[in-house]
C-alpha positions as CSV (number, residue, x, y, z in Angstrom):
1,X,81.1,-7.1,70.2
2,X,83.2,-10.0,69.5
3,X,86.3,-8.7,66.9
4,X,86.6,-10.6,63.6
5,X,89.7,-12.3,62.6
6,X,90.3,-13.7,59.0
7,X,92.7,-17.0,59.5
8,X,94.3,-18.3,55.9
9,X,95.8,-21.7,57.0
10,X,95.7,-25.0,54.6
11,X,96.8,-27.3,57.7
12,X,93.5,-28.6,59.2
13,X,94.7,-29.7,63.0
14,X,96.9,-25.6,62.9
15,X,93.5,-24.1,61.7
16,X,91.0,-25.7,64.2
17,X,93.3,-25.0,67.2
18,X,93.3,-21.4,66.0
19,X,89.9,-21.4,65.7
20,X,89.6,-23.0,69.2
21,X,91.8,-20.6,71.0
22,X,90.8,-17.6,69.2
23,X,87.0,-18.0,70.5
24,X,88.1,-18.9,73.9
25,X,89.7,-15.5,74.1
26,X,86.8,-13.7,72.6
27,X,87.5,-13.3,69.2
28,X,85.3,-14.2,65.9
29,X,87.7,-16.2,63.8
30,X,87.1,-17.2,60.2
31,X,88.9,-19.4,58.1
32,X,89.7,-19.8,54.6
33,X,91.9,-22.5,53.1
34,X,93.4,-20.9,50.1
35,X,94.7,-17.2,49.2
36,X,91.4,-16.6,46.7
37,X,88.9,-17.8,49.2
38,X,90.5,-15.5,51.9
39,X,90.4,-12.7,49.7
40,X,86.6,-13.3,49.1
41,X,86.2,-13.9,52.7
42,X,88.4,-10.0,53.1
43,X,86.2,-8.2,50.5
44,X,83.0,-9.8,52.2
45,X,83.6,-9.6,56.0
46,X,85.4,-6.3,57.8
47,X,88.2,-8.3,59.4
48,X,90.1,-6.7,62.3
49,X,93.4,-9.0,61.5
50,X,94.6,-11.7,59.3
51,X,96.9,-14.8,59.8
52,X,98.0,-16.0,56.6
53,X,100.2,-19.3,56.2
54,X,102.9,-19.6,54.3
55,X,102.4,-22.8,53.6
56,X,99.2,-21.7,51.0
57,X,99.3,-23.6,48.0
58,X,100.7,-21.7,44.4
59,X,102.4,-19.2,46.8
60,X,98.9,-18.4,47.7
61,X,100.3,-16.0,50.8
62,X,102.2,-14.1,49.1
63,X,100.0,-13.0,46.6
64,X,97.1,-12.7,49.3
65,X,99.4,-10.0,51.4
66,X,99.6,-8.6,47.7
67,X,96.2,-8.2,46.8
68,X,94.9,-7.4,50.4
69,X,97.6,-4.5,50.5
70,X,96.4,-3.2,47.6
71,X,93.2,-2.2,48.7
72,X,92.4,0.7,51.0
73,X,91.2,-1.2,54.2
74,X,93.7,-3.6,53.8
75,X,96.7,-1.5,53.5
76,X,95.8,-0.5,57.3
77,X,94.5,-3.8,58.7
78,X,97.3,-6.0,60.9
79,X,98.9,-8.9,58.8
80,X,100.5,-11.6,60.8
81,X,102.4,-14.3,59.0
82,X,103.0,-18.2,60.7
83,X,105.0,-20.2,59.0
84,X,107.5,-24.0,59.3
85,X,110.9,-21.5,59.4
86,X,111.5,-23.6,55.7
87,X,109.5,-20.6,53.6
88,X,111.1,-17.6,52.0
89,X,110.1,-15.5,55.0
90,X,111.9,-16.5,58.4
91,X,112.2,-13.2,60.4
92,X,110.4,-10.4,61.5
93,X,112.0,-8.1,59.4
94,X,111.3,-10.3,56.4
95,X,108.1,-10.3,56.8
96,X,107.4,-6.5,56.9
97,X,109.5,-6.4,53.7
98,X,107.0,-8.4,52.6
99,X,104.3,-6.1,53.2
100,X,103.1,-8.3,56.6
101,X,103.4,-6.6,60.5
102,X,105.3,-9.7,62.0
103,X,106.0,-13.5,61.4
104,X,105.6,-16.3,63.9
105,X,107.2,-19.8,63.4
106,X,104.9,-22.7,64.3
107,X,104.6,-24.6,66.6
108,X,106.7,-22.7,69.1
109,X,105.6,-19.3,68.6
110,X,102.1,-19.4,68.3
111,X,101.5,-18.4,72.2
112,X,103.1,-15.4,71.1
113,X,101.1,-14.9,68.1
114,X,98.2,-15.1,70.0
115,X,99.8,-12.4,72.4
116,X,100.3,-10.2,69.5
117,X,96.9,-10.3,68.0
118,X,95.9,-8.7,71.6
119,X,98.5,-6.3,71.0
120,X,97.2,-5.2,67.8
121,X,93.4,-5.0,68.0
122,X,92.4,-5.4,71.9
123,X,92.2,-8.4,73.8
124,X,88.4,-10.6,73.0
125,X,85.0,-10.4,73.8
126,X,85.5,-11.9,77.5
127,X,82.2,-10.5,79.5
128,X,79.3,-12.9,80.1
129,X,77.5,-11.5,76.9
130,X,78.6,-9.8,74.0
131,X,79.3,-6.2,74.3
132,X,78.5,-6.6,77.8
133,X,80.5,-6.2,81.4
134,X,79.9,-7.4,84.5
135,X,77.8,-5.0,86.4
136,X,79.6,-2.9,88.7
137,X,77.6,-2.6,92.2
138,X,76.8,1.4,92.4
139,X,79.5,3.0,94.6
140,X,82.4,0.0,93.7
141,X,85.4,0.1,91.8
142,X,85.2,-1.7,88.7
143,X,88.5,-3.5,89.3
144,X,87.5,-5.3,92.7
145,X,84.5,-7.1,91.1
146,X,85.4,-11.0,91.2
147,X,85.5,-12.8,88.2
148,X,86.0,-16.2,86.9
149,X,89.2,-14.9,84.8
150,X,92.5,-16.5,86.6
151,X,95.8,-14.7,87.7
152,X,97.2,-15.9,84.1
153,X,94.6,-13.8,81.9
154,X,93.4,-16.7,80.2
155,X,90.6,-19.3,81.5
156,X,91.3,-21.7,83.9
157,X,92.8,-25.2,82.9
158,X,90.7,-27.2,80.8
159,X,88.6,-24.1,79.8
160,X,90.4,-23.4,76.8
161,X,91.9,-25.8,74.3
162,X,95.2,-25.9,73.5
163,X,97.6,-26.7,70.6
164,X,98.8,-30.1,72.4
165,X,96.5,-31.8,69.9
166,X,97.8,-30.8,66.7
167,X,101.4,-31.5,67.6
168,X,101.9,-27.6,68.6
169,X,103.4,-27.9,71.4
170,X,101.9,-26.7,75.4
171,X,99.3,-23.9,76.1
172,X,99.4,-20.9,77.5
173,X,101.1,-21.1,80.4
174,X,98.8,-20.6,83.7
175,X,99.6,-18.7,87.4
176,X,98.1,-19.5,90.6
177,X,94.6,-18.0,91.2
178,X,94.4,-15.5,93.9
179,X,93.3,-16.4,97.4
180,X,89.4,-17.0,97.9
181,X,88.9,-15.5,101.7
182,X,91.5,-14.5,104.0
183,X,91.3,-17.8,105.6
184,X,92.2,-19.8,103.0
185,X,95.4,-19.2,100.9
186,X,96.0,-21.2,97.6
187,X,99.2,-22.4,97.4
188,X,101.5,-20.4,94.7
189,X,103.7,-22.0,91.8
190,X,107.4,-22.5,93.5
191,X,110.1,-20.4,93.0
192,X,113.8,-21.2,91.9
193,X,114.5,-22.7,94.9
194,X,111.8,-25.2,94.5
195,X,110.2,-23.3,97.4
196,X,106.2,-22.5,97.1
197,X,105.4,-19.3,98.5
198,X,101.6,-17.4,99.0
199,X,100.7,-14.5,98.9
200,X,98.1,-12.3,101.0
201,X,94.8,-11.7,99.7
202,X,94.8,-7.4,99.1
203,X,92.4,-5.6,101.2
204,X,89.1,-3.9,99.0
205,X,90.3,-0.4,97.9
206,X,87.9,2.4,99.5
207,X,86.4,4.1,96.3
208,X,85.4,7.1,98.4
209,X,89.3,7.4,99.5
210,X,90.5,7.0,96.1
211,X,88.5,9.7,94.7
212,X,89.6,12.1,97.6
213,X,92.6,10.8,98.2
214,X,94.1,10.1,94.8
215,X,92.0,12.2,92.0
216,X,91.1,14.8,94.3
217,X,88.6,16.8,91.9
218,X,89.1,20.5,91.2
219,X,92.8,20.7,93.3
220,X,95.6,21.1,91.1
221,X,98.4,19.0,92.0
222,X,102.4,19.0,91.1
223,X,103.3,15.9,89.1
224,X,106.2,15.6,91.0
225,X,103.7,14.5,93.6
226,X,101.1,12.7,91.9
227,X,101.7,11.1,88.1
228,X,99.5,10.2,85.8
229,X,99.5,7.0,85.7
230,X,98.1,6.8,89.5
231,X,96.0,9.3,88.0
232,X,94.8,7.4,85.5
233,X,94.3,3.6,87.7
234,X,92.5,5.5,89.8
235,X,90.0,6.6,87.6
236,X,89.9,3.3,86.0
237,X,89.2,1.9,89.9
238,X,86.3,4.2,90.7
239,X,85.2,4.4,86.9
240,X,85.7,8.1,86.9
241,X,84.1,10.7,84.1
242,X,85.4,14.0,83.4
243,X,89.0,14.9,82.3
244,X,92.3,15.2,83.4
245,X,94.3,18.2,82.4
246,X,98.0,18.2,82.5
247,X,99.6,22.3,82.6
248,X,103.5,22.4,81.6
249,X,105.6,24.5,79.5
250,X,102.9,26.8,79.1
251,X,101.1,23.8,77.5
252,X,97.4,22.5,78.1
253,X,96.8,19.1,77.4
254,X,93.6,17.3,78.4
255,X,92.8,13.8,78.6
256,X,88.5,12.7,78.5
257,X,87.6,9.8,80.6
258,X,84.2,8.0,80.1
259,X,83.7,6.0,83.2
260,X,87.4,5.2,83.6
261,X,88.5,4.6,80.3
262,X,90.4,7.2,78.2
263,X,88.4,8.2,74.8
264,X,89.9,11.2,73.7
265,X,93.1,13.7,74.1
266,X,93.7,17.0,72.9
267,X,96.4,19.6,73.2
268,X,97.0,23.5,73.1
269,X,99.9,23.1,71.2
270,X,99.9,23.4,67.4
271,X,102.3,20.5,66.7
272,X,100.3,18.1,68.8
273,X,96.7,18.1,67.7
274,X,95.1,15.7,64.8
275,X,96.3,17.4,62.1
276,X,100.0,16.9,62.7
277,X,99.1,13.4,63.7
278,X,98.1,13.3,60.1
279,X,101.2,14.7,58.8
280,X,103.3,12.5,60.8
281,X,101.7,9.1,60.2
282,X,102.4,10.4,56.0
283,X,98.1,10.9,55.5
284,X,99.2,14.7,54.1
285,X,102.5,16.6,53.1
286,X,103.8,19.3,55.6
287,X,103.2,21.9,53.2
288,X,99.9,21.1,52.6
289,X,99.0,21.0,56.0
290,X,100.6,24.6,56.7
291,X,98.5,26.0,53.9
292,X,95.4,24.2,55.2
293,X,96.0,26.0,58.6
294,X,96.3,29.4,57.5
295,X,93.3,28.8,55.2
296,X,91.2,27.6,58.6
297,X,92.6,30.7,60.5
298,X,90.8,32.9,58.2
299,X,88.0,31.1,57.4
300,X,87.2,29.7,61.4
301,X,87.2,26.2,60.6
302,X,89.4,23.2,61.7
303,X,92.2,22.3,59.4
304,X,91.5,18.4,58.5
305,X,87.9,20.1,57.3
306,X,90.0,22.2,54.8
307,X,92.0,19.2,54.2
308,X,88.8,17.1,53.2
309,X,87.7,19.9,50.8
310,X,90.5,20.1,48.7
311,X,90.5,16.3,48.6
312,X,94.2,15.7,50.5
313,X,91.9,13.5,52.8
314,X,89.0,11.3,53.5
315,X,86.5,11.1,56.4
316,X,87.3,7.4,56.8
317,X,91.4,8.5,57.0
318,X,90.5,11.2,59.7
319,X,89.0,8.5,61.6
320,X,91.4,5.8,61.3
321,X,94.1,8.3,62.6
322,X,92.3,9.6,65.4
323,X,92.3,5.8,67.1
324,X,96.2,6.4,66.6
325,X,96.3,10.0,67.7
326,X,94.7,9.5,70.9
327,X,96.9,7.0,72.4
328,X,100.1,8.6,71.2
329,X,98.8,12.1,73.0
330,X,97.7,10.0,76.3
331,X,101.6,8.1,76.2
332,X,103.5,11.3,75.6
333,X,101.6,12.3,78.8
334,X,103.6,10.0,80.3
335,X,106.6,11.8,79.6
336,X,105.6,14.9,81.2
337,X,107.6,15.1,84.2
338,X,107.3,19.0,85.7
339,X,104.1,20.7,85.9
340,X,100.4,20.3,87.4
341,X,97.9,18.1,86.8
342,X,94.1,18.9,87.9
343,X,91.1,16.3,87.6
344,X,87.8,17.8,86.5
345,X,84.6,15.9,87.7
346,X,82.1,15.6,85.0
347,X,81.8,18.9,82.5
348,X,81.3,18.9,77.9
349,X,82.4,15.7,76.5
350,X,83.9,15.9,73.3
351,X,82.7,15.9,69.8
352,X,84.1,12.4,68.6
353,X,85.3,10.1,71.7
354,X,86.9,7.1,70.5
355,X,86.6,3.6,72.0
356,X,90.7,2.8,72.3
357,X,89.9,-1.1,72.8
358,X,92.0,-1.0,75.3
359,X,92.5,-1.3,79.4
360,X,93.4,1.8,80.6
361,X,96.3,-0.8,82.4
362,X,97.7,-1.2,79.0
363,X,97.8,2.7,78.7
364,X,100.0,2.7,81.7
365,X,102.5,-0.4,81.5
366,X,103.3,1.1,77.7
367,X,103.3,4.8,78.7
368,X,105.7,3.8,81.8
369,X,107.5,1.2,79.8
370,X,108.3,3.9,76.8
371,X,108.8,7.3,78.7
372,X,110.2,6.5,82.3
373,X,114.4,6.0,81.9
374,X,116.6,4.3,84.8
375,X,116.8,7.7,86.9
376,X,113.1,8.4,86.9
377,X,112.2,4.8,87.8
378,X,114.8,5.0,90.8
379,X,113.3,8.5,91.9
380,X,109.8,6.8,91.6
381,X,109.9,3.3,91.8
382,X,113.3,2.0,93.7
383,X,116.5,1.0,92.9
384,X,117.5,-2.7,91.8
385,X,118.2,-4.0,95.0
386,X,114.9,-3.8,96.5
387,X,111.8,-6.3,96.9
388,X,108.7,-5.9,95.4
389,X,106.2,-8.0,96.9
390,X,102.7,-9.7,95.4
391,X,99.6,-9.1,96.9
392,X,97.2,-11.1,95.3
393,X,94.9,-8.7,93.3
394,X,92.9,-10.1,91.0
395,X,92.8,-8.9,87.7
396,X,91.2,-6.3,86.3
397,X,88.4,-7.6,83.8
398,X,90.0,-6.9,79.9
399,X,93.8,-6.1,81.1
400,X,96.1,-8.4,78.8
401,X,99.6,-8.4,79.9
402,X,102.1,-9.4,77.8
403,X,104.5,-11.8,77.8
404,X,107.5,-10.4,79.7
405,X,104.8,-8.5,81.5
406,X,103.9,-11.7,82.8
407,X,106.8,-13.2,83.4
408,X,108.0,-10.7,85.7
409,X,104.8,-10.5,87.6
410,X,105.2,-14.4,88.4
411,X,108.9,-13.8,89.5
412,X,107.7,-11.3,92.6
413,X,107.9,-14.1,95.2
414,X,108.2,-11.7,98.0
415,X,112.3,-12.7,98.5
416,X,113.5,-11.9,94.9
417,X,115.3,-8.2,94.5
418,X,113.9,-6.4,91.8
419,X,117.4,-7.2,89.7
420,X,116.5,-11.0,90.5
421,X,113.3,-10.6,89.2
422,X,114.7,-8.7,86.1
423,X,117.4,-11.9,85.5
424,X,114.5,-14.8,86.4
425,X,112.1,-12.8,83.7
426,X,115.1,-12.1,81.2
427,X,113.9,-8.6,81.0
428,X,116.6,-6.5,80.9
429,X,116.5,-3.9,84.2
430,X,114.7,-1.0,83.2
431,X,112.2,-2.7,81.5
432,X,111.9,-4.9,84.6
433,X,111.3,-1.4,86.6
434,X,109.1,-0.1,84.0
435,X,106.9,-3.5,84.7
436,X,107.0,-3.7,88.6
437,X,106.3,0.1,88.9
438,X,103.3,-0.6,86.3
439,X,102.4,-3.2,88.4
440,X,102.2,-1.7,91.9
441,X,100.2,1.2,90.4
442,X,97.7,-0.8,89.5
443,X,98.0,-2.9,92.8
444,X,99.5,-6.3,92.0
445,X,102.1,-5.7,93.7
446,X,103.6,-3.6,96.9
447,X,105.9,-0.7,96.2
448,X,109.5,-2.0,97.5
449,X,110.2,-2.4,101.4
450,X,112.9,0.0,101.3
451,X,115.2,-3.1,102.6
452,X,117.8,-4.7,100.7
453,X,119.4,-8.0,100.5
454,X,121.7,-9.1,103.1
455,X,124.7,-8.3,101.1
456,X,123.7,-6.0,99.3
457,X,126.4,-2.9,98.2
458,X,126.7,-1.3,101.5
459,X,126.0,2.8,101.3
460,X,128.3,5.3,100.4
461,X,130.6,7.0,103.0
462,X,129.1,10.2,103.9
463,X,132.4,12.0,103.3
464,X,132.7,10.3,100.0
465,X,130.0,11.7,99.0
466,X,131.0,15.1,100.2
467,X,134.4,14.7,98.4
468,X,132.3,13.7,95.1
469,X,130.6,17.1,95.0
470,X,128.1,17.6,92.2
471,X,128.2,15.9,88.9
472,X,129.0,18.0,85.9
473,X,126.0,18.3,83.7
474,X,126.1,18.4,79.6
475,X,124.8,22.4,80.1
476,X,128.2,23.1,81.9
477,X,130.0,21.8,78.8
478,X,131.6,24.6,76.6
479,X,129.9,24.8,73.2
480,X,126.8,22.2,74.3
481,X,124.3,25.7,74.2
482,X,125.1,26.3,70.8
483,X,124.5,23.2,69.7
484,X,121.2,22.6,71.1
485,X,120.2,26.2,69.7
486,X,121.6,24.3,66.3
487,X,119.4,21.8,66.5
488,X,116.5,22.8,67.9
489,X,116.5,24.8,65.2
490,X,116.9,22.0,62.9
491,X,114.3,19.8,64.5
492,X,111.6,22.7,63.9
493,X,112.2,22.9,60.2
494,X,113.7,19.5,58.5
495,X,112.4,16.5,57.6
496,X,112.9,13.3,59.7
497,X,115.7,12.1,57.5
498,X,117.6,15.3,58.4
499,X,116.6,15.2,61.8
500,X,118.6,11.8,62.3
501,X,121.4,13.6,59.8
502,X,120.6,9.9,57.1
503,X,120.2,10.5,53.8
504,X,117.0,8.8,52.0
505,X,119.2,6.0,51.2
506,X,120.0,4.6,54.8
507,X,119.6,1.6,55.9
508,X,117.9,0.5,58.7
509,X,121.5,0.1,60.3
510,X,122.4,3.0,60.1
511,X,119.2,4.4,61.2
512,X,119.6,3.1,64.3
513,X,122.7,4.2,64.7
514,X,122.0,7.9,63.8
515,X,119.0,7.5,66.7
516,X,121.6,5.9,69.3
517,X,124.1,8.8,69.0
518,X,121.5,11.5,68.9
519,X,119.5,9.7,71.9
520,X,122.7,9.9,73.9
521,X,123.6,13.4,72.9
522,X,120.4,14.8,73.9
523,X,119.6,12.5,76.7
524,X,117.4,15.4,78.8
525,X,119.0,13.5,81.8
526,X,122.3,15.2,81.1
527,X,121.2,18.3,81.7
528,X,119.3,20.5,84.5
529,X,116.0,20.2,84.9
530,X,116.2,23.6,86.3
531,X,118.3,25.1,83.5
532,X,117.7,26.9,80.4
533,X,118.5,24.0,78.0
534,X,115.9,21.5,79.6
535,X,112.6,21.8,77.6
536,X,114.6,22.7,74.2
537,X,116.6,19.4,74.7
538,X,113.3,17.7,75.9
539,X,112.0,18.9,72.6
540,X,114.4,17.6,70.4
541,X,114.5,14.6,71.8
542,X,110.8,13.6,71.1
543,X,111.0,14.7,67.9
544,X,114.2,12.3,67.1
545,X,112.2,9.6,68.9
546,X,109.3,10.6,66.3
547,X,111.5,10.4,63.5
548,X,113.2,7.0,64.1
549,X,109.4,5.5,64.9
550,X,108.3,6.8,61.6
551,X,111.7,5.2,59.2
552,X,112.2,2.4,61.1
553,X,109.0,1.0,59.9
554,X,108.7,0.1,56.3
555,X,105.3,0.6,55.9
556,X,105.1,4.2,58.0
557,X,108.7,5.2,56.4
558,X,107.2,4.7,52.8
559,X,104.4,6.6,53.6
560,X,106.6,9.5,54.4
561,X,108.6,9.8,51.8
562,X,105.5,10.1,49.7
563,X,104.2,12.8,51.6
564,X,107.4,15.0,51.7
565,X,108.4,14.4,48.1
């Protein structure tokens, strides 16, 4: 089903190219010309997103952010603002001051507006029919099904319009399509040494060996071996059903695939099921959340029903969370680096599964992206000075990779280090990781040769290394036990504000810098992953992460502070 999105723009020639490009990509765009005919459109319509232009007559957007804020399905729905750069609002962080999720200056940045509505709500409607996918021959991944989408994401050139017309500058940018048959190779875009280069067509994956090889069903296996997110492209690849469960910490979490595609998570813990999803996201106070558990104890109920019942919540609130709480579980998998994770073929699915609107890619890039650090990439991936070579897959139908996702992709020429790529791309290096280890997991690239550059740092003198000896960890440091004990302690009982140590005043400066210091102080790096302090420091830094993700956004922080009084 094709996604609606409400556009408020005055400018004819910037509304019909939106218009245009939106339904290229899928979408079901809708325009209005003034604030009170958007509004009318809103109340009518169930909008996914809306655009609003600041160029709205009577300071029509401000007052349409206003009013559409104000209601209850409005206060949740995405608000992009595009705008000349000569309005009130010029920045990013004006814009969610002024109750909007991000601003985009026309012309130049409407490529990456459209990147951002995909962000948001899902990339389009792409399959031949909507609601519909290409069918999947029985037996065959769903990934190695040719289609007529190009290596770029978008349609091929002259398929979809582009804002050249209306004075908005060049469309998307486009990549060279992958090969057609192994005998015939189309030639690549060149690289920065004017150079073209092409690369080999990738060989069908087995299915059957993926499923034995890769997910083998009902065998547990250590994560240090196998982690999730080859767990999770495999399942995608063979369109797998069942669930994955991850054991660590004396923790059971479990992730429900329907044919490939994650639709629910759920943990043993206390603090991580839907409840304290609710809390967190400012839905319901702490306190009444604690009450509502002992209450469900006694009475053998879940706690959101109790919650519901005494009126803290509606049905439609549970349900808007639970989108929200699934793919926060399924990325703090991500972070999981010790334990075992066993694949279950099949068995109950759950109550409520939820359709993410997402590629189980996405899942991957942003769980690798946000919970792999330099070390683990290296230990994983490769360090900087090796090449990471393209192999011509074609693109998984629905995958949307964002800007700097794509940039970096288009960089692997086969002769680039993975630093080169990182500086070509302007991605700084462990993003750049992040991204090339995203992409060789889901096979657009190879994992590095193992061979570096000619001139390359040469290795380390064996006896050097002798002479080094060890590194001194933070646990060895006199006074660092008691301090984690401190704060764990703290992290357990206070509220986010004295988590970070800010008082309710703070700015967003000195947010961030609270969340710097405390990131670096508790860095689970620094310490053994074989010690005693490991899962209490691993602890307290999720929930500092948690807290700065929660003030550092306007709309999420106010929330909060609601909630907690």
């Amino acid at each position: 089903m094709e996604k609606p999105i409400l556009i408020a723009e005055n400018d004819d020639p910037v509304a019909d190219a939106l218009l245009r490009r939106l339904s290229a990509r899928g979408y079901a765009p809708e325009r209005a010309v003034d604030a009170e005919a958007a509004l009318s459109r809103f109340n009518a319509g169930q909008p996914q997103l809306v655009v609003v232009s600041l160029t709205l007559p009577d300071d029509g957007a401000r007052r349409l952010v206003g009013s559409l804020r104000a209601r209850p399905r409005g206060a949740l729905v995405p608000i992009l603002l595009l705008g000349t750069g000569d309005e009130a609002v010029r920045t990013p962080g004006e814009a969610i001051a002024a109750g909007a999720d991000h601003f985009f200056r026309k012309p130049g940045g409407v490529d990456a507006l459209l990147d951002k509505i995909a962000t948001f709500i899902g990339p389009g409607d792409t399959g031949p029919t909507a609601g519909e996918r290409p069918a999947t021959p029985t037996g065959g991944p769903a990934w190695d099904q040719p289609t007529e989408r190009r290596f770029g994401g978008d349609d091929g050139p002259g398929d979809e319009p582009t804002f050249e017309d209306a004075g908005l500058g060049a469309g998307p940018v486009t990549f060279p399509p992958p090969q057609a048959s192994p005998s015939r190779a189309e030639p690549a875009l060149p690289d920065a040494t004017g150079q073209g280069w092409t690369d080999a067509q990738a060989p069908a994956p087995d299915p059957q060996a993926i499923f034995t090889d890769v997910l083998q069903p009902g065998r547990a296996v250590l994560l240090e071996r196998r982690g999730l997110a080859d767990v999770l492209a495999a399942a995608a690849a063979v369109r797998f059903t069942g669930r994955v469960e991850v054991a660590a910490s004396g923790v059971l979490r479990r992730v429900f695939l329907d044919t490939g595609r994650p639709v629910y998570a759920d943990s043993s813990a206390d603090g991580e099921d839907l409840c304290a999803w609710l809390a967190a996201e400012g839905y319901v106070a702490r306190a009444a959340l604690a009450r509502a558990r002992a209450r469900a104890a006694q009475v053998g109920t879940a706690p959101e029903e109790i919650l519901m019942e005494a009126g803290y919540l509606q049905a439609d609130d549970v349900w808007r969370a639970l989108h929200g709480h699934v793919v926060h579980r399924v990325l703090d998998l991500f972070g999981v680096e010790a334990g075992e994770a066993l694949v279950v073929q099949g068995g109950p699915r759950p109550i409520d599964p939820v359709d993410l609107g997402m590629h189980p890619g996405r899942l991957i890039l942003d769980g690798l992206r946000r919970k792999f650090g330099r070390l683990r990439l290296y230990r994983v991936f490769g360090t900087p000075a090796l090449i990471p070579r393209p192999v011509g897959q074609i693109r998984p139908e629905g995958l949307v990779l964002r800007t700097d996702e794509e940039a970096v992709l288009h960089a692997c020429d086969g002769r680039r280090t993975a630093i080169e790529v990182a500086r070509t791309a302007r991605v700084n290096e462990v993003d750049a990781l992040a991204i090339l280890h995203g992409l060789a997991v889901l096979g657009f690239i190879e994992p590095p040769s193992g061979r570096p550059r000619a001139g390359a740092l040469p290795p380390l003198d064996t006896r050097d290394l002798e002479r080094a000896g060890a590194p001194r960890t933070a646990d060895a440091l006199p006074g660092f036990a008691d301090l984690v004990s401190t704060k764990l302690s703290e992290v357990q009982t206070a509220d986010y504000f004295q988590v970070l140590g800010v008082p309710r005043t703070a700015s967003n400066a000195e947010l961030r810098a609270a969340w710097e210091t405390l990131r670096r102080r508790f860095d689970p790096h620094r310490v053994r992953r074989d010690g005693p302090l490991w899962h209490q420091v691993q602890e307290i830094a999720s929930v500092v992460e948690d807290a700065w993700h929660m003030l550092s956004d306007a709309r999420l922080r106010a929330r909060y502070e609601r909630a907690v009084g």
